[in-house]
N, C-alpha and C positions, 0 to 999 in steps of 0.2 A: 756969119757966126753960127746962126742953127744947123746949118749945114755940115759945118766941119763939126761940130759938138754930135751930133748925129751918127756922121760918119766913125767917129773915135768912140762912141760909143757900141757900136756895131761890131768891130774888130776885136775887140778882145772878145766877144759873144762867141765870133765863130774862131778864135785860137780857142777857144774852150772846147767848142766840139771836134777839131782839129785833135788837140792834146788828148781828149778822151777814146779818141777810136785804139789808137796803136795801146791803150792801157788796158783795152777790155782784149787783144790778141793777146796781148801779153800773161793775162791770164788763163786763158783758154788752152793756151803753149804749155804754161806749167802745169795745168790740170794733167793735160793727156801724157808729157813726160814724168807726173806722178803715176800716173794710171799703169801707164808702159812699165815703170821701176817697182811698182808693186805686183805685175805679172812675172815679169822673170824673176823677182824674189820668188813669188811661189812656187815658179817651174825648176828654179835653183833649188830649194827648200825640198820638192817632191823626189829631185833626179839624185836630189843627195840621201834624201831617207829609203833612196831604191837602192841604192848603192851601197848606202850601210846592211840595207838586210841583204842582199846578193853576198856581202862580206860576212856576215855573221853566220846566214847558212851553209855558207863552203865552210866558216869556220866548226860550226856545229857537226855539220855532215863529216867532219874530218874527226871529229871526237862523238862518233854514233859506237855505241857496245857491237862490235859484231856479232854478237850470240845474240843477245836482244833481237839486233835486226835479221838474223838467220831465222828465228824461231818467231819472228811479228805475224800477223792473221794478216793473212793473203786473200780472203773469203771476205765476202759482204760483213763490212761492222759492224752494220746495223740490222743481221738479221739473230734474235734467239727464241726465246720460246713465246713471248709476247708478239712478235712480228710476223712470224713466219704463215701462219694460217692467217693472217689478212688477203692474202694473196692466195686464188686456186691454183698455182702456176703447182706448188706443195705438193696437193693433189694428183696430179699429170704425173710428175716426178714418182710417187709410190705406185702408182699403177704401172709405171712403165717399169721398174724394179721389179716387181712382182710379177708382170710377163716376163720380159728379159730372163730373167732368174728362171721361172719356170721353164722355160724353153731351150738353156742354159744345162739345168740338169736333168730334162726329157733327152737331149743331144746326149749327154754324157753317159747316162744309164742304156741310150741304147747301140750307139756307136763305141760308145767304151773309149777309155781313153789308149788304147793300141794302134786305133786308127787316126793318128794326128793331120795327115791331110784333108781326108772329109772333114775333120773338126773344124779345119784354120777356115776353111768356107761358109761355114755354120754359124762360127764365131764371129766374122766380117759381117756380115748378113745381119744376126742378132745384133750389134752392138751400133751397126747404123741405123738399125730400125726406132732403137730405144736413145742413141745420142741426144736429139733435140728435148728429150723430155725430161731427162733426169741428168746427162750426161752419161750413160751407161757402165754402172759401178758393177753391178749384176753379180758380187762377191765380196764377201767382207774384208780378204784382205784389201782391197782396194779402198773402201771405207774405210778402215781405219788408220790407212797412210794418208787418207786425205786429210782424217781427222786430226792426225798426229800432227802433219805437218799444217794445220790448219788452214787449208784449203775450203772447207764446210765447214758450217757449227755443229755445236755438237748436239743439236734438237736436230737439224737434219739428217747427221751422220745415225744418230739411233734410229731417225724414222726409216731408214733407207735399210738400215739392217734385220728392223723387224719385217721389211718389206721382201726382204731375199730371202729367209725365213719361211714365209707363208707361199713364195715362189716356187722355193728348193720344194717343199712338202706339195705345192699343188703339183707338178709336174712329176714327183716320184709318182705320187696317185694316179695321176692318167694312164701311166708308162704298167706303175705295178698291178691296174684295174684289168690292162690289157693281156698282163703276162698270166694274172690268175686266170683269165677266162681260157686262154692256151692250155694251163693246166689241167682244167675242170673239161676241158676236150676231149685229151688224153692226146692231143695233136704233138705236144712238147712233153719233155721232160725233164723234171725238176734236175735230175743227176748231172745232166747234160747242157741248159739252158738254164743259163743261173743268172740269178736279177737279187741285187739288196729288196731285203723288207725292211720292214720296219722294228724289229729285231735281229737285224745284222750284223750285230757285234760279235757274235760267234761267227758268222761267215765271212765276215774281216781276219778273225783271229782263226779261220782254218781255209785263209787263202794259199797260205805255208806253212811245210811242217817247221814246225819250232819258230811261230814269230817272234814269239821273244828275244830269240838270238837274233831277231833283223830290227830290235824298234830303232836303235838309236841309226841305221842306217835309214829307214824308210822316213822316220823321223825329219834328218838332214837332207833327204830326198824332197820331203814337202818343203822347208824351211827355205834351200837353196832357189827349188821353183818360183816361190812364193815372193823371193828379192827379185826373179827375173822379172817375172809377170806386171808387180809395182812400180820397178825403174822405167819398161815399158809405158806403161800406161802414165807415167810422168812426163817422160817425153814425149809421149803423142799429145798432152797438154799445151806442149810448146810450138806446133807447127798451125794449129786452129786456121785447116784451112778449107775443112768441108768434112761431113760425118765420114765421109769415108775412105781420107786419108788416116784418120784417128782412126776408125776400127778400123784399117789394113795393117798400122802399126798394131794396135795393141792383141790384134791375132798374132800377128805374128810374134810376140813376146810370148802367146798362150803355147801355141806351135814350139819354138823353140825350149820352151821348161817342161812341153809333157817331153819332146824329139830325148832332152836330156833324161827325163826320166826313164823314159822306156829304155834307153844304151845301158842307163845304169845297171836296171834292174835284170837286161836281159843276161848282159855280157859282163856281170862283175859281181852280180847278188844271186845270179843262175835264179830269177823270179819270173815267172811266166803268167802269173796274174795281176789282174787289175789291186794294188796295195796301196796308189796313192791318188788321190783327189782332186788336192787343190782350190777346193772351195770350202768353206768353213759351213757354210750354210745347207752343200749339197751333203756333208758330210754328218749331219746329223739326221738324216734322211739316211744315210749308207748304212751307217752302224753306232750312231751316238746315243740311240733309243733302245737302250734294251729293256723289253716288260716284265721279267721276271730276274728273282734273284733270292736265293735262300736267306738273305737279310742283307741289314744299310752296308755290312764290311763289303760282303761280295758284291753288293750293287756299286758300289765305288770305284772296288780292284773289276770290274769290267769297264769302268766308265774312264778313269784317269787317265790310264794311257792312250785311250783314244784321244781325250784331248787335249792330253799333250802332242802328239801326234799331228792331227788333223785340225785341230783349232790355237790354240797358245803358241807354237811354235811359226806357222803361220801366218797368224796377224802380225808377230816378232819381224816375222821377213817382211811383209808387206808394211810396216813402217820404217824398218832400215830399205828398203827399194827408193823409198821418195825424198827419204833423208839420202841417200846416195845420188840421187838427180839432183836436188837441190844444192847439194855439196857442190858439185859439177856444174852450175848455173853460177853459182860464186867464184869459186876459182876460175870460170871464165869470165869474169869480168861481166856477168849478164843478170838482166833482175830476176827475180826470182818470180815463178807464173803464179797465175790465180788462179 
């Protein structure tokens, strides 16, 4: 009897822990098939909020203003007048402007622009030297197609232009330092050997007789260069594949707009002097400085037409030049460069 009472007491003990194992699996089963259904809910959840925005921005992108986006800043967003001089890199950039420039219109002033193949070498040469440090703008209508099409800010764009500025002016000085001492020789002669001063407004305005009857031709002669030179220098933006595939392009847009001007002038305006520039910067140094003038009227009627001339029309071209690349970056189906 204690035996069997024993025994019958023991057996349901161990159906207990029998019946207990498979209930604590059972649990551990649906823990981890919760666990599993609450990661591919997120991963569902995540691939579907990808999906929605991959959908709303083709939907967006397809409703973008393309004026908007033709005219959006291609240039660093984040640089203006507060940011910019945190950085020396600023610095680098105006010094190399202000060589470049200078050396830019010491070439000009003494090669003259008649000789466009010494130039287009001069010009390769300068524009690799100064590439890394500024990009080499080394002329305002370039700045100001950058600007225009915002490509630079426009803290940068001014700095760079008062940097061509100071360039144009120190390199006339070295060039005109040299020629007076010639002078003062009596080695040269002024009749003969003629260099801008710094009151060269009358030696612009008696490069031909009667220029008045050539401005709006000489005028359209800068104007038309001035889009060459820009659309150039747009496109050599586009190849970014060493300083001096970019300055081989962008000489040769220089080459190619004096090549035009010189046909023009020779073979169509019957002009045999130096009439047009192509620099805004070199060209207040040519003849944009004149020191004297019997008052404000005449100081004025000498100063306008030059720049209109030599500066306004100009800068005009050199922002239709990049507006004209950029046009042509769009209609081919390609982004637009920075």
């Amino acid at each position: 009897m204690a035996t069997t009472k024993a025994k019958s007491t023991k057996k349901p003990a161990a159906k207990k822990t029998v019946a207990k194992k498979p209930a604590s699996k059972s649990k551990s089963t649906v823990k981890t098939v919760k666990a599993t259904a609450k990661v591919t809910t997120v991963k569902s959840a995540k691939v579907g909020s990808e999906k929605t925005k991959i959908v709303s921005e083709k939907a967006t992108a397809g409703k973008k203003n393309p004026v908007k986006e033709f005219f959006a800043r291609k240039g660093d967003p984040n640089e203006n007048i507060l940011t910019i001089f945190k950085d020396t890199k600023i610095l680098g950039a105006v010094i190399g402007e202000i060589i470049g420039t200078a050396l830019v219109t010491a070439v000009a002033l003494t090669l003259g622009l008649y000789n466009p193949l010494y130039l287009i070498f001069a010009y390769t040469g300068i524009t690799a030297a100064v590439f890394a440090l500024s990009g080499a703008h080394l002329n305002p209508i370039i700045t100001a197609g950058m600007m225009a099409s915002r490509r630079v800010s426009a803290i940068r764009g001014v700095l760079y232009i008062i940097a061509q500025l100071v360039g144009a002016w120190a390199g006339f000085m070295v060039i005109n330092w040299f020629y007076n001492v010639g002078l003062d020789s009596g080695n040269i002669d002024a009749q003969t050997t003629l260099l801008p001063t710094l009151t060269a407004a009358k030696d612009v305005l008696a490069t031909t007789e009667g220029f008045a009857g050539f401005f709006w031709p000489i005028t359209f002669i800068e104007f038309i260069a001035a889009i060459i030179i820009a659309f150039f220098f747009a496109r050599a933006l586009d190849y970014k594949r060493g300083a001096f595939t970019f300055a081989a392009v962008v000489a040769s847009g220089i080459f190619l707009a004096m090549l035009f001007a010189v046909v023009i002038c020779n073979n169509f305006l019957g002009i045999r002097e130096n009439v047009f520039i192509m620099n805004p910067a070199a060209a207040f140094m040519y003849g944009l400085l004149p020191t004297s003038a019997e008052g404000f009227d005449a100081l004025m009627s000498q100063l306008m037409p030059m720049l209109v001339t030599y500066v306004i029309f100009p800068v005009f071209g050199g922002v239709i030049g990049f507006y004209l690349s950029d046009l042509a970056n769009k209609l081919g189906h390609r982004e637009l460069n920075a």
